[in-house]
C-alpha positions in Angstrom: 0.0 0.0 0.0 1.7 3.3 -1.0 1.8 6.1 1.7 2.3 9.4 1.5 3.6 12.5 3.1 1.7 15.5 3.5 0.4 18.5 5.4 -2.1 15.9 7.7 0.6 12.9 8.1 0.6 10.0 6.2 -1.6 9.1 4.2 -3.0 6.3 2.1 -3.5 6.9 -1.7 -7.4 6.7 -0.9 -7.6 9.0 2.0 -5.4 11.9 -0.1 -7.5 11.9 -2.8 -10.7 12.2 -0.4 -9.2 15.0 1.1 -8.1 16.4 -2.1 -12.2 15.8 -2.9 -12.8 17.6 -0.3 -11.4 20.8 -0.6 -12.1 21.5 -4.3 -14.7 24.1 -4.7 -17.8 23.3 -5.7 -18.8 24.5 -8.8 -21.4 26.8 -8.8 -23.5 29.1 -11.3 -21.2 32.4 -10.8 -18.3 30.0 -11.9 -19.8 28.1 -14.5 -21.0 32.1 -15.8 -17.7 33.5 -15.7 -15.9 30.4 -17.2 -18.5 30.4 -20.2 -17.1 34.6 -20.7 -13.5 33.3 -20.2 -14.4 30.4 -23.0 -15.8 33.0 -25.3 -13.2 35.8 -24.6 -10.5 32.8 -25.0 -12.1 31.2 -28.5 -12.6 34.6 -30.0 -8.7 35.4 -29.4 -7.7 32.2 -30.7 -10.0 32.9 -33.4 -8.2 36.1 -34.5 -4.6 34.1 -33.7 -5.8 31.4 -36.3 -6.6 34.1 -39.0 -3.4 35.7 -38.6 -1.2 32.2 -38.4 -3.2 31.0 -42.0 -2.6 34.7 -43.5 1.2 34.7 -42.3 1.2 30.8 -43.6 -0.1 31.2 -46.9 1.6 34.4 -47.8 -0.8 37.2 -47.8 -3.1 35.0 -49.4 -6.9 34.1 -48.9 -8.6 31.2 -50.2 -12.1 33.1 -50.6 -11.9 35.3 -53.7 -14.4 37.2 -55.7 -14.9 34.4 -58.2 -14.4 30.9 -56.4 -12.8 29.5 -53.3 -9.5 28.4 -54.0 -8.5 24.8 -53.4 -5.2 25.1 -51.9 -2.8 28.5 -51.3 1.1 28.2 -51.0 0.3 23.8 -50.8 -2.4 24.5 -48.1 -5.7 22.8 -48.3 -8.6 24.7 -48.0 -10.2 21.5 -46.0 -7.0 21.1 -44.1 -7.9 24.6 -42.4 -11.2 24.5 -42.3 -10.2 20.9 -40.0 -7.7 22.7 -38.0 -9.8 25.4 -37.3 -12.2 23.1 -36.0 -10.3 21.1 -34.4 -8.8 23.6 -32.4 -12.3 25.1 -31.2 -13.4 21.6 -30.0 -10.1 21.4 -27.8 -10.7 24.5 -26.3 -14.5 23.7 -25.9 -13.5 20.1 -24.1 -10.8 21.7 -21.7 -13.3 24.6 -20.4 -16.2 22.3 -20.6 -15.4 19.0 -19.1 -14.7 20.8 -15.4 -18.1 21.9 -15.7 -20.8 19.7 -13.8 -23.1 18.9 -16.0 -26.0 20.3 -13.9 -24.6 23.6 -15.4 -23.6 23.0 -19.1 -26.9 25.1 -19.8 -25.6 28.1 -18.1 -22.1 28.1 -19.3 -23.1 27.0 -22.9 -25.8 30.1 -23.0 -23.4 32.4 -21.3 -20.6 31.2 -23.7 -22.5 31.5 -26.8 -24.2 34.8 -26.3 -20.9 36.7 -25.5 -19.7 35.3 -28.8 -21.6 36.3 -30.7 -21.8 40.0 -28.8 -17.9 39.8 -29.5 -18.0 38.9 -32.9 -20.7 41.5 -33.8 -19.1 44.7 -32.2 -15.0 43.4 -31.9 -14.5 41.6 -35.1 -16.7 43.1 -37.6 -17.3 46.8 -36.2 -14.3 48.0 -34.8 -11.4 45.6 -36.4 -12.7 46.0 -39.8 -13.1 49.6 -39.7 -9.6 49.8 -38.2 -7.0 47.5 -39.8 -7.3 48.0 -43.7 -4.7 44.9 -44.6 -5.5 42.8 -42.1 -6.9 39.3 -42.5 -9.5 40.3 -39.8 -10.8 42.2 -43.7 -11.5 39.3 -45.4 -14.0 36.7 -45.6 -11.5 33.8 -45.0 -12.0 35.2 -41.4 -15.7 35.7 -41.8 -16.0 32.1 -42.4 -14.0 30.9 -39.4 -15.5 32.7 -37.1 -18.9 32.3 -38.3 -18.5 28.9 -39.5 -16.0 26.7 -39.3 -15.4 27.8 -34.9 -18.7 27.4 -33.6 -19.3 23.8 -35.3 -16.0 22.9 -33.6 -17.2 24.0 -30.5 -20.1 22.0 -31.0 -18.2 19.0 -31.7 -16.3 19.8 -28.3 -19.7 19.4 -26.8 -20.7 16.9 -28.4 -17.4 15.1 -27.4 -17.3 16.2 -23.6 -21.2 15.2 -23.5 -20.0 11.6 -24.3 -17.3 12.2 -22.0 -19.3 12.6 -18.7 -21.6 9.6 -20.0 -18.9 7.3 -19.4 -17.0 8.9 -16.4 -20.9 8.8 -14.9 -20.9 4.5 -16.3 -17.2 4.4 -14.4 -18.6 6.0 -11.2 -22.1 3.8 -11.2 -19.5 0.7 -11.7 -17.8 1.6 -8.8 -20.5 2.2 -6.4 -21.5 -1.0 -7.5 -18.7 -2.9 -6.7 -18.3 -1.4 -3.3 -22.0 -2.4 -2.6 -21.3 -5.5 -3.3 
């Protein structure tokens, strides 16, 4: 049986994690509020970081034009961004949501989505676009992965952590099960 040292003695593997059980914070509505702002505030800025990263890796050029979308730019795949892009959200979306009980996806999910979409309508396409003439915040590559190809992401991250708390809630019902037993 492994032991270990700490600020209460020594302790079994069992009784640390209880205690360390015990002093987490429960997670409340303010918390689950302020992380959905934080996840919003967070995606939007790794929103603008993934414009800049495609514009800087493709040269200055978009793949949205006036007369067709272009299949790849500098050998990038238009797919292979629109993936990444999506990819990304639904990482970000699984780290901020799967700490969330799932009593209060509802609140952080309404809270998250609605200062999104407050931050894309006055950030990105008021002020940035009336600010930064050659930027690729200008263009409609952006318009697309903000609009678009994050949000699905993010759905797929929910989608993902959904399934996630399904089975840690299976693990957890096996368990008390066995200890009944």
């Amino acid at each position: 049986m492994w032991t270990f040292p700490c600020l209460y003695g020594i302790l079994t593997a069992e009784q640390l994690r209880k205690k360390a059980k015990a002093m987490r914070r429960p997670d409340t509505g303010k918390r689950a509020a302020a992380a959905g702002v934080l996840s919003a505030i967070v995606l939007a800025a790794v929103c603008i970081a993934f414009a800049y990263t495609v514009d800087f890796l493709t040269g200055g050029d978009y793949f949205i034009g006036k007369s067709a979308t272009a299949e790849a730019v500098n050998g990038i795949p238009f797919h292979a961004v629109i993936i990444g892009g999506s990819l990304t959200a639904a990482a970000m979306t699984v780290f901020f949501l799967c700490r969330r009980t799932f009593e209060l996806w509802g609140m952080y999910l309404s809270v998250s989505i609605s200062t999104y979409i407050a931050l894309l309508v006055v950030l990105f396409l008021c002020l940035l676009s009336g600010l930064l003439d050659n930027s690729p915040l200008n263009r409609f590559d952006f318009l697309l992965y903000s609009v678009i190809v994050f949000p699905v992401g993010a759905g797929g991250g929910v989608i993902v952590c959904f399934l996630l708390q399904i089975v840690r809630r299976k693990k957890e019902n096996m368990r008390a099960r066995k200890t009944v037993k």
